[in-house]
OpenMM code with the backbone's topology and positions (N, CA, C; nanometers):
from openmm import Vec3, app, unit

residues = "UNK UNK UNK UNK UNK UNK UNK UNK UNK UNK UNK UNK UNK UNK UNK UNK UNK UNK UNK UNK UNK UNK UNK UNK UNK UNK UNK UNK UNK UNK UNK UNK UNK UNK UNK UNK UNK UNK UNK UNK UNK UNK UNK UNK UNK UNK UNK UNK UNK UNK UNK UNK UNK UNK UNK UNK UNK UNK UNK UNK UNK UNK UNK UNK UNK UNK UNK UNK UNK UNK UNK UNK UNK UNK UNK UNK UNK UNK UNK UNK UNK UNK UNK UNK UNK UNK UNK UNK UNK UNK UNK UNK UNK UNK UNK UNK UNK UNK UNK UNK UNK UNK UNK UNK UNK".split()
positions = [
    Vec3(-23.7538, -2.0716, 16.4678),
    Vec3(-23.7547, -2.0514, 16.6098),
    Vec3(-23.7269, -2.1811, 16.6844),
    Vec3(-23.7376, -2.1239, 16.8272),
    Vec3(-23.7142, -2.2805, 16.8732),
    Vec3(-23.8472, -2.3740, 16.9553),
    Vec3(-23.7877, -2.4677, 16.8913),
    Vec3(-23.9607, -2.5837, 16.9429),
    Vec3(-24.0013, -2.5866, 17.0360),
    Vec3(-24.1447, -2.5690, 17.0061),
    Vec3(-24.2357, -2.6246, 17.1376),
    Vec3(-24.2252, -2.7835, 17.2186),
    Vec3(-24.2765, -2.7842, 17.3322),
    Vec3(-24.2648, -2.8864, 17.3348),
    Vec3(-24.3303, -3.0179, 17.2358),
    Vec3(-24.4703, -3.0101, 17.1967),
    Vec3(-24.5351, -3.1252, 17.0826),
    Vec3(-24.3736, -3.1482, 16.9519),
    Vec3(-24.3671, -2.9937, 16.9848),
    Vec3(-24.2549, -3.0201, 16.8117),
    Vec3(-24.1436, -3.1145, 16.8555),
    Vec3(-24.0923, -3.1157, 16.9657),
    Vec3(-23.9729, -3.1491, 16.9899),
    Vec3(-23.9929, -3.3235, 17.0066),
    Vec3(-24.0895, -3.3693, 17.0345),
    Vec3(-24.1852, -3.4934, 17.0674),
    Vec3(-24.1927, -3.5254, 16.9615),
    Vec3(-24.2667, -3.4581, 16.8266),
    Vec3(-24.2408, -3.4987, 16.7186),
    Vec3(-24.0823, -3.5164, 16.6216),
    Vec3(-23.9663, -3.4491, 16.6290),
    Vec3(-23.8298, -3.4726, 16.5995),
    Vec3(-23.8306, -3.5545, 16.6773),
    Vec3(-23.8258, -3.5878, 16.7898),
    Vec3(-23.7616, -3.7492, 16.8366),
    Vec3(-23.8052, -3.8213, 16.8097),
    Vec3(-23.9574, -3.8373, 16.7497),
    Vec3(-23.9839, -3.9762, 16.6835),
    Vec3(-23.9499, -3.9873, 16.5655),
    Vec3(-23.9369, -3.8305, 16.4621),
    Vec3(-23.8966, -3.8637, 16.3788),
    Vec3(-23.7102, -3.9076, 16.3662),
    Vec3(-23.6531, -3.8470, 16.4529),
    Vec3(-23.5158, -3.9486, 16.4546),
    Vec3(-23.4529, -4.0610, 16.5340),
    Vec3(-23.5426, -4.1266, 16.5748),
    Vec3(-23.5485, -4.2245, 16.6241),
    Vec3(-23.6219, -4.3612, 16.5786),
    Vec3(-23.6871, -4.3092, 16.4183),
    Vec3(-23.8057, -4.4031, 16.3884),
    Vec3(-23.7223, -4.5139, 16.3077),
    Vec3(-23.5764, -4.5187, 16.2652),
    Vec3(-23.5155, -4.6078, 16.2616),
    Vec3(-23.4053, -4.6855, 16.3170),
    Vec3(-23.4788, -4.6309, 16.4374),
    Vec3(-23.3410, -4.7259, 16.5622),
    Vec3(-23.4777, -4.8035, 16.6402),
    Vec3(-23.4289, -4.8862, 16.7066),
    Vec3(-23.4941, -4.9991, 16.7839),
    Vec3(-23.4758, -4.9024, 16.9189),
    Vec3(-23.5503, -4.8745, 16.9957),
    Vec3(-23.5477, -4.7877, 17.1195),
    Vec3(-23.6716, -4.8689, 17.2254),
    Vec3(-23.6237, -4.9362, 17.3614),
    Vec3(-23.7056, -4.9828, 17.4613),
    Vec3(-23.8200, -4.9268, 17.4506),
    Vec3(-23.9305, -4.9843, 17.5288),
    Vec3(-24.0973, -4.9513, 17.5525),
    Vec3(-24.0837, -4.8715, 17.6223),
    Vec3(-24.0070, -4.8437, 17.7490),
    Vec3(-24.0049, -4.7316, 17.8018),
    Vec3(-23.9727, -4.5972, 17.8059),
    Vec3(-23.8963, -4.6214, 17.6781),
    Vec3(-23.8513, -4.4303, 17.6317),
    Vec3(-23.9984, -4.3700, 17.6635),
    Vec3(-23.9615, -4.2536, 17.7121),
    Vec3(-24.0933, -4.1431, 17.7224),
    Vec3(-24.0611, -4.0435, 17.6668),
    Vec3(-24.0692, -4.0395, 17.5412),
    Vec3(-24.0627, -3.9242, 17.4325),
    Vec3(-24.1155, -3.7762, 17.4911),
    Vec3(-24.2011, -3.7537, 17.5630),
    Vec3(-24.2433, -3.6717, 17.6504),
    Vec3(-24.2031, -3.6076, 17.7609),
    Vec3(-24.1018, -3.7268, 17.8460),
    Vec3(-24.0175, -3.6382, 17.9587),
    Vec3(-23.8884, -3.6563, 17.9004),
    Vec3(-23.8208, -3.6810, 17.7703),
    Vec3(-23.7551, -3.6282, 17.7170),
    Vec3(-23.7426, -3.4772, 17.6819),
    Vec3(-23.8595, -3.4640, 17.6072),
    Vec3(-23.8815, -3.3255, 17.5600),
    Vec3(-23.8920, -3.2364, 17.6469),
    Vec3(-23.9115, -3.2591, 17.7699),
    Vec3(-23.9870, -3.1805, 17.8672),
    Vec3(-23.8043, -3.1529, 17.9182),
    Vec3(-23.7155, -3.2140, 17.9232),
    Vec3(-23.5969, -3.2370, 17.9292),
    Vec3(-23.5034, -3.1105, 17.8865),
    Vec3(-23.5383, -3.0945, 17.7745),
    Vec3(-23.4779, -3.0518, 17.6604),
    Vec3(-23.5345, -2.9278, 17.6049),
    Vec3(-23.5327, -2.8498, 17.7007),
    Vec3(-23.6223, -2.6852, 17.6954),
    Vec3(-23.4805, -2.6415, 17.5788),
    Vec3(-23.5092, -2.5569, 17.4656),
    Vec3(-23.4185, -2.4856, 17.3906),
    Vec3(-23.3416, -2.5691, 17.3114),
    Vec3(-23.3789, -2.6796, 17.3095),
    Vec3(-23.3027, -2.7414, 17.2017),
    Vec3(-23.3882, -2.7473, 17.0810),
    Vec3(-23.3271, -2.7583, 16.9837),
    Vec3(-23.3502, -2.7480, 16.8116),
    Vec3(-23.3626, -2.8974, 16.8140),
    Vec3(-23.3978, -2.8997, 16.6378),
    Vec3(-23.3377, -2.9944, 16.5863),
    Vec3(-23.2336, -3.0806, 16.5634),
    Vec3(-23.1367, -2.9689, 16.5212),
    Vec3(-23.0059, -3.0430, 16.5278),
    Vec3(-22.9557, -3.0778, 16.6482),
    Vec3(-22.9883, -3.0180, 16.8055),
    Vec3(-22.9258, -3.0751, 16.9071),
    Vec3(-23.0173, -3.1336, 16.9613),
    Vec3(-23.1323, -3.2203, 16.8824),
    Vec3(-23.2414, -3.3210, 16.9274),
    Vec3(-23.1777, -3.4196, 16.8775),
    Vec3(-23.0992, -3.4782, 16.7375),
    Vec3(-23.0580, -3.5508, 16.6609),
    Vec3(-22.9414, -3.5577, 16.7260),
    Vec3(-22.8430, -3.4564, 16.7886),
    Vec3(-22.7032, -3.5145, 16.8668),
    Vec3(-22.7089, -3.5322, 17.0123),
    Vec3(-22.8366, -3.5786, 17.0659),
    Vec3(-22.8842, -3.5991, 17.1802),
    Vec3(-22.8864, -3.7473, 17.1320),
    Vec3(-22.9750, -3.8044, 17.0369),
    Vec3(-23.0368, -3.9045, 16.9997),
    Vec3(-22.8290, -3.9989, 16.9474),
    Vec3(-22.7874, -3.9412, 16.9019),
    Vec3(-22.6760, -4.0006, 16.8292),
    Vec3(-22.5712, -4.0432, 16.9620),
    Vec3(-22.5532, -3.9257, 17.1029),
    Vec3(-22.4874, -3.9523, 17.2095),
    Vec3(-22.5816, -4.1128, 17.2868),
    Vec3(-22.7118, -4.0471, 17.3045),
    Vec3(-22.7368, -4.2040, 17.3446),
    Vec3(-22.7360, -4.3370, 17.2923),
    Vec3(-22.7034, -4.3535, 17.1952),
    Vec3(-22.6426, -4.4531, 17.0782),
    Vec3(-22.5060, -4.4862, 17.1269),
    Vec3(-22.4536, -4.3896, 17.1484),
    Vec3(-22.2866, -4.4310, 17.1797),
    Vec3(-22.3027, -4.4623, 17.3369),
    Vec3(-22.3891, -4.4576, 17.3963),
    Vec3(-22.3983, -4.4940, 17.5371),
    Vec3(-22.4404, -4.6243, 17.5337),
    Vec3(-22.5310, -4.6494, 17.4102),
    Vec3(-22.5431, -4.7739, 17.3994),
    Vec3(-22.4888, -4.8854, 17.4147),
    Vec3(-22.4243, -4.8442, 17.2848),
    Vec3(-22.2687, -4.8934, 17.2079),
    Vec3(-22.1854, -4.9284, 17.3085),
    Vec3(-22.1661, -4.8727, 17.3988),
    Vec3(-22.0275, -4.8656, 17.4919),
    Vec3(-22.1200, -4.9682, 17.5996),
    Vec3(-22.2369, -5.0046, 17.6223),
    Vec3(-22.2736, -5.0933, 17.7275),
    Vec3(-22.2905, -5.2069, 17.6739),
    Vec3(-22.3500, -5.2438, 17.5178),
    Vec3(-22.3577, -5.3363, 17.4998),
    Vec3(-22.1857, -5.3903, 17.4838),
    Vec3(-22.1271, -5.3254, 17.4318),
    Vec3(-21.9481, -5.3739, 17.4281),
    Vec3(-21.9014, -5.4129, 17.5152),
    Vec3(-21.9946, -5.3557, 17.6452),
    Vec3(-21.9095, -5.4114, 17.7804),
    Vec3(-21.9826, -5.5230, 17.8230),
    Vec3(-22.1349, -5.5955, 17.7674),
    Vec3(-22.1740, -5.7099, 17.7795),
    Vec3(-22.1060, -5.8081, 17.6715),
    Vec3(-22.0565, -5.7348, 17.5636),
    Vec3(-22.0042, -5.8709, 17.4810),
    Vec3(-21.8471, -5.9076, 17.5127),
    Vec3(-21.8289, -5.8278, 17.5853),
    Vec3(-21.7008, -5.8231, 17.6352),
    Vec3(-21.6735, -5.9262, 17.7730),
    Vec3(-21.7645, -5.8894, 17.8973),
    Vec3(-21.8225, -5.9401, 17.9863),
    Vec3(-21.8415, -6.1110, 17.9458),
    Vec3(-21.9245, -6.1653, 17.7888),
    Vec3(-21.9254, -6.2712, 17.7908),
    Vec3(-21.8333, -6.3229, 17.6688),
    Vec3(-21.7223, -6.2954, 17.6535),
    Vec3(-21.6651, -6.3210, 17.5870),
    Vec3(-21.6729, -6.3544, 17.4148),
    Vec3(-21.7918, -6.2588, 17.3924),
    Vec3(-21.8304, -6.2282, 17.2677),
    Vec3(-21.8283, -6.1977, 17.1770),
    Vec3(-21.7636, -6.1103, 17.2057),
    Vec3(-21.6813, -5.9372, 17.1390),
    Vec3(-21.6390, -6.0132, 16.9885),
    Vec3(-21.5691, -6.0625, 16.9622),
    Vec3(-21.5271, -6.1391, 16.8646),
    Vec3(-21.6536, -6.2004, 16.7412),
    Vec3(-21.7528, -6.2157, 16.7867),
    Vec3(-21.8607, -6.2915, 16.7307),
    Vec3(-21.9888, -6.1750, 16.7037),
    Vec3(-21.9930, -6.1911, 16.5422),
    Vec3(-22.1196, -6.0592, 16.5186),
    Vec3(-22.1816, -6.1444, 16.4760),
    Vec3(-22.2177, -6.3182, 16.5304),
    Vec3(-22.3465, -6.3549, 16.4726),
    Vec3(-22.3923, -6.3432, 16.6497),
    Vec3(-22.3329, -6.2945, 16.7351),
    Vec3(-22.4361, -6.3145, 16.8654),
    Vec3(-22.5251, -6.3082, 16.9135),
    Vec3(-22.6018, -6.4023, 16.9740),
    Vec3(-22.7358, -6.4092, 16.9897),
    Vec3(-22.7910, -6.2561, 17.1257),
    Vec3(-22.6588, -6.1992, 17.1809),
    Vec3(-22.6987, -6.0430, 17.2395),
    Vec3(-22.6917, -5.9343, 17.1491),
    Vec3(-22.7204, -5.9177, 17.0497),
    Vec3(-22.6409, -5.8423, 16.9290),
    Vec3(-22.8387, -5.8076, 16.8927),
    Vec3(-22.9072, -5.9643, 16.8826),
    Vec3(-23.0240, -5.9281, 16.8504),
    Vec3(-23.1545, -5.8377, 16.9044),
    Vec3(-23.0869, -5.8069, 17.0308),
    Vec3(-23.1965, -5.7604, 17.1137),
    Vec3(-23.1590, -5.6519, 17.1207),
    Vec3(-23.0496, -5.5698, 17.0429),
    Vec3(-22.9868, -5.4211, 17.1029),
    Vec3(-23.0671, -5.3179, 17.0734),
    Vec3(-23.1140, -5.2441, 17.1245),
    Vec3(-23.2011, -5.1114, 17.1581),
    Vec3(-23.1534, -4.9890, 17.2347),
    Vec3(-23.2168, -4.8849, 17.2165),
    Vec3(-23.1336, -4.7436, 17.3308),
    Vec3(-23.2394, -4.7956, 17.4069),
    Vec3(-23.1979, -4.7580, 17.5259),
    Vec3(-23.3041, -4.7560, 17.6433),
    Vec3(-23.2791, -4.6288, 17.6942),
    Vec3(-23.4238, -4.6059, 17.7971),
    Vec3(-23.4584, -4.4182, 17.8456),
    Vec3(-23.3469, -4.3916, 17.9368),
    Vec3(-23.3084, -4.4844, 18.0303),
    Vec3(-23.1824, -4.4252, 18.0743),
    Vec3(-23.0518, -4.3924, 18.0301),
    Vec3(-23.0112, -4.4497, 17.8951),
    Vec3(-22.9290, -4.3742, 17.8101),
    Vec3(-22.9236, -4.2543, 17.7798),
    Vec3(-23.1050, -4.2434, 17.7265),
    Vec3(-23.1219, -4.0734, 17.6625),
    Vec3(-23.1216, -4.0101, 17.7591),
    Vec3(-23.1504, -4.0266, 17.9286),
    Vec3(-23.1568, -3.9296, 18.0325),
    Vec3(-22.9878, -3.8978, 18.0178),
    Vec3(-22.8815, -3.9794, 18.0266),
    Vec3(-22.7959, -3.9949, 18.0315),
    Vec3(-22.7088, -3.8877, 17.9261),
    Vec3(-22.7783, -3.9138, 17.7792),
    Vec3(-22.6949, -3.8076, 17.7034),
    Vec3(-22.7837, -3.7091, 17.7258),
    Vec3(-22.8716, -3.6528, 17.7668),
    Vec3(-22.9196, -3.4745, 17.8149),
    Vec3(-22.8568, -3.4514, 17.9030),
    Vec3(-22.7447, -3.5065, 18.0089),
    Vec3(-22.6731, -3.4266, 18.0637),
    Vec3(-22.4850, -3.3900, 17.9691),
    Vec3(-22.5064, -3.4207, 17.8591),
    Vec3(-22.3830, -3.4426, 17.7953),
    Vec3(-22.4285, -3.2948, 17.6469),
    Vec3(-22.5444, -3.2998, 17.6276),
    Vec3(-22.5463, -3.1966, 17.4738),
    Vec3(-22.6187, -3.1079, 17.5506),
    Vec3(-22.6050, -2.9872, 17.4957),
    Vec3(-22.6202, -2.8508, 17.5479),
    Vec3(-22.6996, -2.7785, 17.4205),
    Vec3(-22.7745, -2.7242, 17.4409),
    Vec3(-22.8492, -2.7170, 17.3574),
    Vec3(-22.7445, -2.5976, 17.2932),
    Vec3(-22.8401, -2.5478, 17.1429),
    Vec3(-22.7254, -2.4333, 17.0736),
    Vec3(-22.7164, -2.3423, 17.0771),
    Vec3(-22.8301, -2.3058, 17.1264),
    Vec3(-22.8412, -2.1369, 17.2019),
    Vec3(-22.7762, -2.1311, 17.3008),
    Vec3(-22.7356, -2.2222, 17.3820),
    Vec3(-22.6774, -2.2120, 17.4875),
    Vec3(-22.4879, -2.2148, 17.5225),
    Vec3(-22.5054, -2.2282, 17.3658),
    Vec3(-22.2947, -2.3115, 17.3955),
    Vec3(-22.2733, -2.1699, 17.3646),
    Vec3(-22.0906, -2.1732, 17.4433),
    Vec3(-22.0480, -2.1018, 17.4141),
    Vec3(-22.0047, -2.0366, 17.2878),
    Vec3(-21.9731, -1.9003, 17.1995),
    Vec3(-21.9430, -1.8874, 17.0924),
    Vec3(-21.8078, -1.8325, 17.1010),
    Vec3(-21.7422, -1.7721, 17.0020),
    Vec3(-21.5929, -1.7183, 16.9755),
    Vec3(-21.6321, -1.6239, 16.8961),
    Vec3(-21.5658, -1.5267, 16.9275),
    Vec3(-21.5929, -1.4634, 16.7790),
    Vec3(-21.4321, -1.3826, 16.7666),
    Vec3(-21.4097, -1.3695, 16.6729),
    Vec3(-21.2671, -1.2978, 16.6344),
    Vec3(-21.3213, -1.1609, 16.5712),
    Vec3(-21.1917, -1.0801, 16.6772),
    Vec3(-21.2029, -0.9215, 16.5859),
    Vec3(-21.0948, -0.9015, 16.4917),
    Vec3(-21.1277, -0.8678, 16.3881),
    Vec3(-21.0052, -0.8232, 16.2655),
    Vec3(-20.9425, -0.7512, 16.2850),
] * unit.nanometer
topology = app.Topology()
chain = topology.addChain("A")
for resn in residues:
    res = topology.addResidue(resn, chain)
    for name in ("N", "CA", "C"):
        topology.addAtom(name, app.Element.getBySymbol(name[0]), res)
């Protein structure tokens, strides 16, 4: 079935427990976020805000002329932060909710 909210609180920590994620994520108004989502579209919630990441820190190493250099001393501090993940819940749709296809023979 699909998760309660505690459950869904619990999948985000459990896929998130090996990424570096700010003090301020609120695992809680995430979930609260994310009425009807599963698992699997808890984990491609978690993977979109990664690439939101990705794409800001690129535009700070870019910004300081970095980009080139993977011993950089901004490289060490990289984390998702909560406004990312607010950011990808308007981007994944949960799976009950997407559209389907179906073909008649």
């Amino acid at each position: 079935g699909i998760p309660t909210l505690d459950e869904r609180i619990s999948i985000l920590k459990v896929v998130t427990k090996t990424l570096t994620m700010e003090p301020d994520v609120n695992f809680f108004e995430i979930a609260n976020m994310t009425p009807g989502f599963v698992g699997a579209d808890l984990h491609l919630l978690i993977k979109e805000a990664c690439i939101v990441a990705i794409r800001r820190k690129h535009k700070e190493l870019e910004g300081s002329n970095e980009l080139d250099n993977p011993n950089s001393e901004k490289l060490a501090n990289f984390s998702v932060r909560f406004d990312e993940l607010k950011e990808a819940t308007k981007r994944v749709q949960p799976s009950a909710m997407r559209e389907g296809f179906t073909t008649i023979p």
